[in-house]
N, C-alpha and C positions, 0 to 999 in steps of 0.2 A: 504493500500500500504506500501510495507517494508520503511523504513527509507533513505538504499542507492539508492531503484529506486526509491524515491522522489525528493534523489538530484538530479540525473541523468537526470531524466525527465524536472530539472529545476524547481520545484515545490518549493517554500518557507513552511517553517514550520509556524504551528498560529503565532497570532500577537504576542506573548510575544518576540520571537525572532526578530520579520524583522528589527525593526527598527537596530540594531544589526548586520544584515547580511546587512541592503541598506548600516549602517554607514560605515561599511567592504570593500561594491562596492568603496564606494566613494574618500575613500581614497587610494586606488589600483589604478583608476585612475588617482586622484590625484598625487601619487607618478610618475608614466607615464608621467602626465604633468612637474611636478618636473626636472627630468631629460630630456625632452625634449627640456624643457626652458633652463637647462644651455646650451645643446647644439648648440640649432640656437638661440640663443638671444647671448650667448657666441661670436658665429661666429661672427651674424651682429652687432657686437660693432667693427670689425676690416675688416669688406668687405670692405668697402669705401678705406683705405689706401691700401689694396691688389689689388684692380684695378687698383691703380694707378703704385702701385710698376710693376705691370703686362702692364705698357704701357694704359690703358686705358684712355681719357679723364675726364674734367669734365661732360663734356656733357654728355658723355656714361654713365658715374658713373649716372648719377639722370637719364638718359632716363631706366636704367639696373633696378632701386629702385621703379622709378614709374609703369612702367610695372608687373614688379613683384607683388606689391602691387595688380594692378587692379587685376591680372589673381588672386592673393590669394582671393579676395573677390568677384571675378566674375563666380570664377569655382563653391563657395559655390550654385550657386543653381541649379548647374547642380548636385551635389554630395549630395544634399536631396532628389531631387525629385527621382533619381535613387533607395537611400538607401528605402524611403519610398513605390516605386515601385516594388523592388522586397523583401526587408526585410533583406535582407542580411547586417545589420549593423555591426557587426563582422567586415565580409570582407572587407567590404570596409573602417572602420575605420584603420583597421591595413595597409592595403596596403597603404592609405596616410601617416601612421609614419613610413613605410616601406621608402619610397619615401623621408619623409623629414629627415629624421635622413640621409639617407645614402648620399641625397646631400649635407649634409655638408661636413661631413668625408670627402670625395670623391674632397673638392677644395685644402687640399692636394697637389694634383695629379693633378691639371689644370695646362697645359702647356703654356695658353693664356689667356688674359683676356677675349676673344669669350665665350671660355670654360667656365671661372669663372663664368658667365655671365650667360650663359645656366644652370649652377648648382644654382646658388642663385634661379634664375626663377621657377625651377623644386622643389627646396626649399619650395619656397610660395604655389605653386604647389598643393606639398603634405600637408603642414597645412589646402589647401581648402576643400582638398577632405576627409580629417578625423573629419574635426572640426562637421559640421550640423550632420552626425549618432553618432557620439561621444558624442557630448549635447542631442542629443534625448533619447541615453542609459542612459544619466545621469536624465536627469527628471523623469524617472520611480521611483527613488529613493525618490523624493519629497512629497510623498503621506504617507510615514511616519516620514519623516526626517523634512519637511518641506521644500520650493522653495529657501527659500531664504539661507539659513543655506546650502541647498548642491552644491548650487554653487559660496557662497561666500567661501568656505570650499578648494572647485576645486581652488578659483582663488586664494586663499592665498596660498597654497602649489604651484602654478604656478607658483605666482611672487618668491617666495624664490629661484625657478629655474633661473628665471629672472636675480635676482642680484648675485648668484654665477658663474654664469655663465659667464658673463664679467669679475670678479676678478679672475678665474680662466684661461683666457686666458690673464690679466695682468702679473700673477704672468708667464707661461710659457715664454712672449714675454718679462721681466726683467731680467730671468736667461738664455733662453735663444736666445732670437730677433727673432726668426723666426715665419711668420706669418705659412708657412706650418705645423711646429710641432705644434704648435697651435692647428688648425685643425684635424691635428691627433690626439691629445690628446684628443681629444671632440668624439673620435670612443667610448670612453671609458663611458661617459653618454648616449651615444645613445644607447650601447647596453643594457646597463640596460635598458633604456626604454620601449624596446624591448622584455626585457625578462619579465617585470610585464608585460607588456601588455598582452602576452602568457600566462601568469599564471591566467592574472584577466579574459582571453577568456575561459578558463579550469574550473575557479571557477564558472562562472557566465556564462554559455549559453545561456540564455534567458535573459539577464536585466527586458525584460517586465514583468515578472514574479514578479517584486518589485514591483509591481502598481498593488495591492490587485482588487483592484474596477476596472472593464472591463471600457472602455471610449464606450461617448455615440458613433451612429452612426456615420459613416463620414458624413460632410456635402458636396455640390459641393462647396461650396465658402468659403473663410474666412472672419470669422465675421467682419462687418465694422470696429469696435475698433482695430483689426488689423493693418487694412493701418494707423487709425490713428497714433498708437502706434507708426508705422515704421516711416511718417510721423513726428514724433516729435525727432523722436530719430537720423533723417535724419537731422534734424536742428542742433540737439548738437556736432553732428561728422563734420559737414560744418561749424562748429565755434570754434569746438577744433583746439586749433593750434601744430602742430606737433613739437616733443622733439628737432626735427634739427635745425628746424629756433629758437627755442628759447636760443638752443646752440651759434648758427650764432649774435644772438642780445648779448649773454652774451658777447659775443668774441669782439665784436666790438664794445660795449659801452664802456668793461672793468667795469662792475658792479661787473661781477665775474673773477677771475682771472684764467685762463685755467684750471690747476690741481687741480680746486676745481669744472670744471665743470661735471665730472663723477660724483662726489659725490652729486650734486645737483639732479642728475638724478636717482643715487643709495637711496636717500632720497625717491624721489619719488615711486621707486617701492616700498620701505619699508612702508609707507603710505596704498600705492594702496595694500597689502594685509591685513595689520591691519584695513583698510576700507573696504575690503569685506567682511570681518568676523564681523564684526559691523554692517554694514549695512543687511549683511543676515540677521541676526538675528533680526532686528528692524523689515524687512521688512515681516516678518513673523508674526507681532503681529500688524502691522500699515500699509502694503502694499505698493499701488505705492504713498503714501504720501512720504513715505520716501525717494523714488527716486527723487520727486519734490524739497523736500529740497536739498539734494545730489546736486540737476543740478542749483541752486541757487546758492549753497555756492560755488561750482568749475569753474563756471563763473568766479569767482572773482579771480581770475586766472590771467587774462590776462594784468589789469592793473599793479597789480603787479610786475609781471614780464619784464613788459615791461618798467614800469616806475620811479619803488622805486630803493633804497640802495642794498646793497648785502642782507643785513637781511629781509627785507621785499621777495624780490624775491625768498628766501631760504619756507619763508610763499607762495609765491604766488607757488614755487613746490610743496609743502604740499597739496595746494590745487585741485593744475591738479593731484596728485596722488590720492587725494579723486576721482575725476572726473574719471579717468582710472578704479579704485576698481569700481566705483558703471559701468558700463559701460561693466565690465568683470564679471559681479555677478548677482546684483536684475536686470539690463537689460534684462537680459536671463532670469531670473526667473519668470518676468512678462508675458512671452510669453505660461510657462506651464497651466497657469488659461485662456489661451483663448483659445489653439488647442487641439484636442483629438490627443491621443498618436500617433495613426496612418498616423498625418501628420504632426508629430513635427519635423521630418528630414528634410522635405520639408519648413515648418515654418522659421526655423534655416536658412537655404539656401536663402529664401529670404531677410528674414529680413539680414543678414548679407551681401549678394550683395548688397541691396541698400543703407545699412550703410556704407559698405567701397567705392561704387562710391560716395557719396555726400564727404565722410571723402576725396576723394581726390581732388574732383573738389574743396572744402575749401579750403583746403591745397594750389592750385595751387592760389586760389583767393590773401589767406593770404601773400603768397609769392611775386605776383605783389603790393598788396596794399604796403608790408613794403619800394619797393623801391620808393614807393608815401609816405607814410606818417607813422610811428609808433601811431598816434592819430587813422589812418583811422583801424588799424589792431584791434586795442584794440575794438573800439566801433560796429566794424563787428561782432566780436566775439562775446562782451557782446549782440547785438541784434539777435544771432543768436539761438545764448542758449538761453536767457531769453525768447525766440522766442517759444521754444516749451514746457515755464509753461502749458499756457492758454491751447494748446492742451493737455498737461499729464492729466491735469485736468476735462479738457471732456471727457478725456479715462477712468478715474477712475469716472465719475458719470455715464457714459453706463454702466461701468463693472459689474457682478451680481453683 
């Protein structure tokens, strides 16, 4: 077969090149997530204060944030099983960055906070509906790259989205206040987004194509270590506690002084990607040990932050961004050693709906217990995580 109708067909060249062309995929994605990140992470560093400037309550603000939340992590499994139903992961990966890039741009131009409201929603919306065929095209990559290496890989260039993102709508709203030009200014990373992503659909038509070795048959069920998996990882997200209440504690103990709370939180992402790139790479030569330790050490999180000096709590952020990195990385990577390709869209979708329902009913738990007690939040937490050692550990003695 000629050279160019091997590209065309999607056909990889022998081994000497793939690992070369998956590295290629990966960071084309990668770059994608990049600028996606500074977008909507950009934005929601200044939704909350736009509602309000737009008349919204408090109410509305956290009913607008949690809703959104559910549907980003509820749509995911209707947006696997789809992708994995008819195959069309392309399409449907694009049409959700289609969808989230353009509602941010687009609050802008909210005339209400309804509107804003509806755009944030439509936001989360489309991260659901691109995220499970978007990690499934990325797994294909794994099989020479290795699991852990290509999605610690994804999440470090995501979080550098992460944290320029919000400096870059600091610096607009210092020179010049407005949350709308803000927003507009962010048309400008979504489009890039938008445009790798086009180029990485031109380059790479077939992702599956990176996944040399065909997978065995489908099975009808997923293997029991599965649910356990989710299971466990259902416990760490229901004992994570989320970056607002711990803003909310900084603010109100006065451990940390306001204008140094961004930066605690910009620590952290900074962490969360030099932790995924570490951790991949462990976890490729050591597997879900390494997650085991990860969800140990970032447990410890919580007293910290809850209860030490500024310097310690600056440690106990270090630690939840270990916690995030391993969570956005080997998480997802443990998943490609259990499902054959053919239903790693649908995989993704689930495991991610029940990760983000339990991460919120936590959330909503953590929230009542602090107006009870900061002793009751901390040791929720530490028993929640430390909760699903025992289970990683029965996943990883099933596992081949």
């Amino acid at each position: 077969m000629p050279k160019d109708q091997e590209i065309d067909s999607g056909f990889l060249p022998p081994a000497a090149n793939a690992k070369a062309i998956a590295l290629k995929f990966v960071l084309l994605i990668g770059i994608v997530s990049l600028f996606a990140d500074m977008t909507y992470e950009g934005a929601r560093s200044v939704t909350g204060p736009y509602l309000a400037v737009l008349g919204a309550s408090g109410t509305a603000v956290g009913i607008v944030a949690g809703f959104g939340e559910l549907i980003g992590y509820g749509l995911r499994l209707v947006s696997g099983f789809i992708s994995d139903r008819t195959g069309r992961y392309w399409a449907i990966t694009i049409t959700g960055y289609v969808v989230n890039m353009l509602a941010v741009t687009l609050l802008a131009l909210a005339g209400s906070w309804q509107m804003a409201a509806v755009l944030m929603i439509a936001e989360r919306a489309g991260k659901a509906i691109r995220n499970p065929p978007r990690d499934a095209m990325l797994s294909h990559a794994t099989q020479t790259m290795g699991r852990g290496w290509v999605f610690g890989l994804h999440e470090a260039l995501d979080q550098i989205g992460a944290v320029f993102g919000p400096l870059v709508v600091t610096g607009v709203l210092y020179f010049n206040g407005s949350y709308r030009s803000s927003f507009a200014v962010l048309l400008v990373p979504a489009l890039l987004a938008l445009a790798v992503l086009v180029g990485a659909r031109l380059l790479y038509p077939r992702p599956r194509d990176l996944e040399t070795i065909l997978p065995e048959i489908e099975a009808e069920k997923y293997p029991g270590r599965f649910w356990l998996y989710i299971l466990a990882a259902c416990l760490i997200g229901a004992g994570y506690v989320d970056f607002p209440l711990i803003a909310y504690h900084f603010e109100k103990s006065a451990i940390v002084s306001d204008h140094l709370i961004p930066v605690f939180y910009a620590t952290a992402m900074g962490v969360d990607a030099l932790a995924a790139l570490v951790l991949g790479s462990l976890f490729d030569r050591k597997g879900i040990a390494v997650l085991i330790l990860a969800t140990v050490l970032a447990a410890l999180f919580a007293p910290l932050v809850f209860l030490a000096d500024t310097y310690s709590a600056l440690v106990g952020m270090a630690l939840w961004g270990l916690g995030m990195g391993a969570q956005e990385s080997i998480m997802r990577a443990v998943i490609v050693g259990m499902i054959p390709a053919n239903r790693r869209a649908s995989a993704y979708g689930t495991f991610n709906a029940s990760f983000g329902w339990f991460w919120f009913l936590g959330s909503a738990l953590m929230g009542l217990l602090y107006d009870i007690s900061v002793t009751a939040v901390i040791l929720t937490s530490l028993a929640l995580q430390l909760g699903s050692v025992p289970v990683l550990i029965w996943v990883r003695k099933t596992s081949p």
